[in-house]
N, C-alpha and C positions, 0 to 999 in steps of 0.2 A: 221281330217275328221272323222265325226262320223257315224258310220254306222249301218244298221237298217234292220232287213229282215222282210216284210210284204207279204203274201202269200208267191210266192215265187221268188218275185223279193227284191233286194238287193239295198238298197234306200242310197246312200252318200249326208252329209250335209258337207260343206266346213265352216268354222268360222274363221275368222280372230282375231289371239293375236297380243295381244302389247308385244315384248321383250326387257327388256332391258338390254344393255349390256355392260360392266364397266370391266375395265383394273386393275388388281390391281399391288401393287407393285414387285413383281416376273415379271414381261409382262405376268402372265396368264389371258385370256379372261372367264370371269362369266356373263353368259346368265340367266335371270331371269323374272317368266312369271308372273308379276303384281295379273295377277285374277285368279289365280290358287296358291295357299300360300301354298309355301313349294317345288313349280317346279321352279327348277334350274339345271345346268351341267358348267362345265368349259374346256377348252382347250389353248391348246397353241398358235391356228391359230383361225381366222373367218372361213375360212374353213372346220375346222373342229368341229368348235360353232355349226354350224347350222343346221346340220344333228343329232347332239348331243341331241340338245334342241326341233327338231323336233319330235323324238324319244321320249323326256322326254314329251314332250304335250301329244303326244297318251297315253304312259303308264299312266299316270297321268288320262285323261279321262277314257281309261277303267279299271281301277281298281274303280273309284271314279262312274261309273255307267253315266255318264255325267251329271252328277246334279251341276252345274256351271253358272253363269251369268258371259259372259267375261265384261271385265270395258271398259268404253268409253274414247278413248286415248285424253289428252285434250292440255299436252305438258308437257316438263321439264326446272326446272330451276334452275340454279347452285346459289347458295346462301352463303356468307362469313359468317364464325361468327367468331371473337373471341373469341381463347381461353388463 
């Protein structure tokens, strides 16, 4: 949520991210926010993913001033290659 004070009322914008979030080989959970390059966090649990990753969006917004265009979520697809 990004927030804004205009006289002296205090104005919240709600924005919706795409996360995505991939298991690696330990079973640790790594949450990562597509339109934000370079915000991510990991945990053990989903549980404890998403308060983590919620955390990492804010700090991520205000350090960065919220100068951001989020990405328009369009889908995923798993893909074989050989190697």
């Amino acid at each position: 949520m990004i927030e804004a004070i205009i006289g002296e009322k205090l104005l919240r914008k709600k924005i919706n991210f795409t996360v995505l979030i991939e298991k690696d080989e330990d079973d640790i959970y790594i949450a990562s926010v597509p339109s934000l390059k370079g915000c991510f966090t990991q945990a053990k649990t989903i549980e404890e993913l998403l308060p983590r990753i919620t955390e990492a969006i804010q700090l991520y917004i205000d350090t960065d001033g919220g100068d951001f265009v989020p990405n328009e979520f369009v889908g995923i697809q798993k893909l074989q290659i050989e190697i």
